[in-house]
N, C-alpha and C positions, 0 to 999 in steps of 0.2 A: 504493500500500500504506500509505504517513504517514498518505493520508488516511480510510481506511475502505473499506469492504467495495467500494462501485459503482468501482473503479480494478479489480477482479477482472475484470472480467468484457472490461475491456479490453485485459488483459494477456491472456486465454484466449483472447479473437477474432484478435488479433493472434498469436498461438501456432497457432489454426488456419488462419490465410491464410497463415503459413509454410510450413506443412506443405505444404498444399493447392497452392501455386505449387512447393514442390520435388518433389512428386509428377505433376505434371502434366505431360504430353508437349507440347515446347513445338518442336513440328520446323521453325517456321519461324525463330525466334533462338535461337543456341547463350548462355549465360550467359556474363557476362563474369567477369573474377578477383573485380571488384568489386562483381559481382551477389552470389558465393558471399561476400566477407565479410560484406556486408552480411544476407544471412542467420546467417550465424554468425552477427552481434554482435547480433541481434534475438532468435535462438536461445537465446543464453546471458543476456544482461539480461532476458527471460522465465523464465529457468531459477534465473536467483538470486533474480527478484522473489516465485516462486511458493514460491522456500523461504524467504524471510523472514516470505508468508505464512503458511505452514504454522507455523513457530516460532511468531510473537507471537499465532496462535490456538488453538494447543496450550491443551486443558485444561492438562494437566500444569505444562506451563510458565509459566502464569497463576498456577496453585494453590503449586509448589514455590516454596519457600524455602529458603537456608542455613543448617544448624544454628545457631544463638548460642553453644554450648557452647565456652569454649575447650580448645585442644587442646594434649596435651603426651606427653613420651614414657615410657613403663612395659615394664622390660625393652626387649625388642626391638620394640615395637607403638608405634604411635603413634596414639593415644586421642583421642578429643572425650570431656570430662569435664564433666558436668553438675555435683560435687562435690557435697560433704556435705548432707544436710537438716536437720540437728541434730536427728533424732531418734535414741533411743539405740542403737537396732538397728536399720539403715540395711538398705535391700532393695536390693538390685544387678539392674540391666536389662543383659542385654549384648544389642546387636546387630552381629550379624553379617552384610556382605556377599557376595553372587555372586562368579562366577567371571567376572574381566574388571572386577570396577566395583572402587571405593575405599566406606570409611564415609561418606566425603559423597552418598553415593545417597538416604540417606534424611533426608538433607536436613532440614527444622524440624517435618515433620508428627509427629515424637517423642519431639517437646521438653518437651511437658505431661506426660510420667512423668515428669516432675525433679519435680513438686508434692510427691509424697507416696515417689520414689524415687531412688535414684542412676542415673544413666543413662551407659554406656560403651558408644559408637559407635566401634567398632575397625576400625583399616585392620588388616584379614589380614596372618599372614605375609609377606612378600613383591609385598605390594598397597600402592599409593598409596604413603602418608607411612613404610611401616614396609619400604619398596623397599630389599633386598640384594644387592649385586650377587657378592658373595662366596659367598653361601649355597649350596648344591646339594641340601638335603633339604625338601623339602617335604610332607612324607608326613604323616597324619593323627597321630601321635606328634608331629611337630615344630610341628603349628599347634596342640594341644592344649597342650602344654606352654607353649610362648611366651603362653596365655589363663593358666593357672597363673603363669608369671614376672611377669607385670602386676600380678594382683591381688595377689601378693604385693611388690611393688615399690609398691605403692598401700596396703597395710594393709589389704585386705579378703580375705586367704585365710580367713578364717571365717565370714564374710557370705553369709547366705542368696540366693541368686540364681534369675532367672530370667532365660532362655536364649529369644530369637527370633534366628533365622537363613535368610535366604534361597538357593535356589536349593542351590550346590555346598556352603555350608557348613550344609548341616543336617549335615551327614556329621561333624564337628568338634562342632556345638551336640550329637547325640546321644551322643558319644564321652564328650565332658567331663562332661555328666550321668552316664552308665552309673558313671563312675569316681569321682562325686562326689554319689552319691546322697542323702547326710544333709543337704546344701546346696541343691538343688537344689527349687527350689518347683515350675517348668512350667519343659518346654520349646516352644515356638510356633515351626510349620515353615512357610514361603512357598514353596509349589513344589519342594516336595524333590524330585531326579534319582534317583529310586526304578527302580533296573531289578532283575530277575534277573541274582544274580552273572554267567552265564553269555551273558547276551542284552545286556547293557550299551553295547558298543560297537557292535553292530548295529543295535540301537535306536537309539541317538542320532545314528548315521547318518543314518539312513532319516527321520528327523524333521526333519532337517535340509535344506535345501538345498544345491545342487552347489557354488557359492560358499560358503558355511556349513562344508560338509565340506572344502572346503580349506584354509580359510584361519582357521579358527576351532577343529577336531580337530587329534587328533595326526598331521600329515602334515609330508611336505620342504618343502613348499608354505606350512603355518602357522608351520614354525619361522624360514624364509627373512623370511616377513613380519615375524615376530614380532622378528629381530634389527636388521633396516631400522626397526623400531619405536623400538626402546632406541638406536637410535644418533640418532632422530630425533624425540624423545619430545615438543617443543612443538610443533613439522610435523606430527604424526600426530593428536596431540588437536586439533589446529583441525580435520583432515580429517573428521574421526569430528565434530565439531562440525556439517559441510556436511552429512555424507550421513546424518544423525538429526536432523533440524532439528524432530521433534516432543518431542525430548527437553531437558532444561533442558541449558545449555553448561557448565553447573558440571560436572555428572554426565559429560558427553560429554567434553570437554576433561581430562579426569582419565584416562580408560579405559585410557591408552597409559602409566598409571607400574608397571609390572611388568616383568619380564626373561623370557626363555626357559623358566630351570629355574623360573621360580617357576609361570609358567600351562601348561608342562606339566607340571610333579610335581605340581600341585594339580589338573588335571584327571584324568591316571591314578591319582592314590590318594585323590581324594575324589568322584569319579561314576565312571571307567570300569572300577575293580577294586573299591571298595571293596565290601564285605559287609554290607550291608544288616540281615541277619539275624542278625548279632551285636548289633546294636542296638536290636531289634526284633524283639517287641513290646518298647516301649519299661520302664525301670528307674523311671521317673519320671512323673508325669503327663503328658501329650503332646496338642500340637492341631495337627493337619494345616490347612492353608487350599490349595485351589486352584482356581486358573479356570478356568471351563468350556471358556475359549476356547487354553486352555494345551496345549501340544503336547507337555512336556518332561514326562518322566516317565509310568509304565504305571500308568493309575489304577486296574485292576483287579486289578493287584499289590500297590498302597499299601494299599487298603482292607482286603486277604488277609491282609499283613504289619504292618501297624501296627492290629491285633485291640486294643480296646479304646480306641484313641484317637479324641478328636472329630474327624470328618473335615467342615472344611464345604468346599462345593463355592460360588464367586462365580459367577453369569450375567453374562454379558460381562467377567471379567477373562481377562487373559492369564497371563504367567508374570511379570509383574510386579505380583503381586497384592498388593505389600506398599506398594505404590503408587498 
C-alpha cells in the first residue's frame, strides 16, 4: 500500500486464496489451531491493508482540509472564527452542522468567504467543543437561542447574516431566520430531513438500515450505545475512525463528542417532530441543495413545501452534499 496501486492486487489474490482454502472441503486433513491463526492473521492484515487503502484514496480525504480559522468560545458555543474584514458592515456566514458531526466537518473548503465575509463555523449545542454534560434541553428554542447568545457575546447581534446549514440543522438555520427576518440575507439548506409532520419517524426508519435503526434512532439499543460512547469518547472516535476509513479522521475521530440528551433531544425536536411547515415556505430567501443519490428526506414533499425556493438537485451527490 507505501508503495502504490500494483501491492492491491496482491493483497486481493491473497484475500481470495483465503477465502477459497477456508471454503473448500478438505476431508482428507482436519486444520490445525495453527492453520486457523494463520488464516486469521492473513485475514485481518488484509482487512487493515484494504482500509488504509480505501482512506489514502479517498477523494475526500485527499481534497479535505482543517479549517485555519481559530477557535474560541461565545456564550455556550464554541466557534471557529474567521474574525473581522474591516469592512464597515461586516456580513456574517454561519454554518451549521449535522446531526452526529462537530463544525470541523466542513473542514477548509469554507474558508474563502473570510475574503469579502465573517465566517462562524459553530459546534451545535451540545456537539463537539460546545459538549454539556449538564444540559437536558435540547429543543429547537434552546439551539436557537444559544446562535443569538454568540452573536451577541461576539458584537454582531445587528449584522446582516447569512445562514447555511446541513442535514438536522436546517430545522435551527430556518427557525432563526423566520425570527430574525430584517437580518437575514439567504438561508442555504444541504439535505434538509424534510418529512410530513406525521410520516417523520417512519420515514426515516425505512430509509435507514436495520443496524442504522438501532443504533443511530431513538431506540434502548442507540441510547445503551450512545452512553458506552460518553464514557468512552477517545475509544469510540478511533473506532468510527476504522469503520469510515473513506472519511477524513478529523471528521470521524470527533463524531463521538456529544452525550445522550444532547443527540436524542436534537434528533426528536429537530427531524422527528419538528414542523416543517411553520417554517415553510420559507420568511426569507431560501436555496434547497440535494443529491440525487440522497436517501434522507421526501423530495416530493421538499419541493410541495418549500414553494418558491431554489431547489437544485446534484447527480451523484449523497446526503453529504455540502461536501
Amino acid at each position: 500500500v507505501e508503495q502504490g496501486a500494483p501491492q492491491v492486487d496482491v493483497l486481493v489474490d491473497a484475500h481470495r486464496a483465503v477465502t477459497g482454502f477456508a471454503r473448500r472441503k478438505q476431508p482428507q486433513a482436519v486444520p490445525t489451531a495453527l492453520d486457523v491463526e494463520v488464516l486469521l492473521l492473513i485475514r485481518g492484515l488484509t482487512a487493515v491493508a484494504l482500509r488504509q487503502l480505501a482512506h489514502r484514496t479517498s477523494p475526500l480525504v485527499r481534497r479535505w482540509h482543517p479549517s485555519s480559522f481559530p477557535r474560541h468560545t461565545a456564550g455556550a458555543l464554541s466557534i471557529r472564527d474567521s474574525g473581522p474584514t474591516g469592512r464597515p458592515d461586516d456580513e456574517v456566514v454561519i454554518l451549521l452542522h449535522g446531526l452526529g458531526a462537530t463544525g470541523d466537518y466542513f473542514g477548509a473548503f469554507y474558508d474563502g468567504l473570510s475574503h469579502r465575509r465573517r465566517v462562524l463555523i459553530v459546534d451545535l449545542l451540545g456537539f463537539g467543543r460546545s459538549l454539556d454534560e449538564r444540559r437536558q434541553d435540547f429543543g429547537v428554542d434552546a439551539h436557537v437561542n444559544a446562535i443569538d447568545h454568540a452573536l451577541q457575546a461576539l458584537g454582531l447581534h445587528e449584522s446582516h447574516v447569512v445562514v447555511a446549514a446541513h442535514s438536522m440543522s436546517s430545522a435551527v438555520a430556518l427557525t432563526w431566520a423566520d425570527r430574525n427576518r430584517s437580518r437575514t440575507r439567504e438561508v442555504f439548506l444541504w439535505g434538509p430531513p424534510i418529512y410530513p409532520a406525521s410520516d417523520a419517524e417512519r420515514s426515516v426508519g425505512k430509509e435507514y438500515g436495520l443496524m442504522a435503526r438501532l443504533f443511530a434512532l431513538d431506540t434502548k439499543w442507540a441510547e445503551r450505545a450512545c452512553r458506552i460512547n460518553c464514557g468512552n469518547r477517545e475509544l469510540s472516535g478511533r473506532m468510527m475512525a476504522l469503520v469510515a476509513p473513506r472519511w477524513p479522521t478529523a471528521i470521524t475521530s470527533a463524531a463521538s463528542r456529544h452525550s445522550w440528551e444532547a443527540y436524542h433531544g436534537s434528533l426528536r425536536a429537530l427531524i422527528l417532530e419538528f414542523d416543517w411547515a411553520r417554517v415553510l415556505p420559507a420568511s426569507v430567501p431560501d436555496t434547497v441543495f440535494r443529491g440525487s443519490e440522497d436517501r434522507i428526506g421526501d423530495s416530493a414533499y421538499i419541493k410541495k413545501l418549500a414553494a418558491g425556493a431554489a431547489v437544485g438537485n446534484v447527480p451523484g451527490a449523497d446526503h453529504h452534499i455540502s461536501l
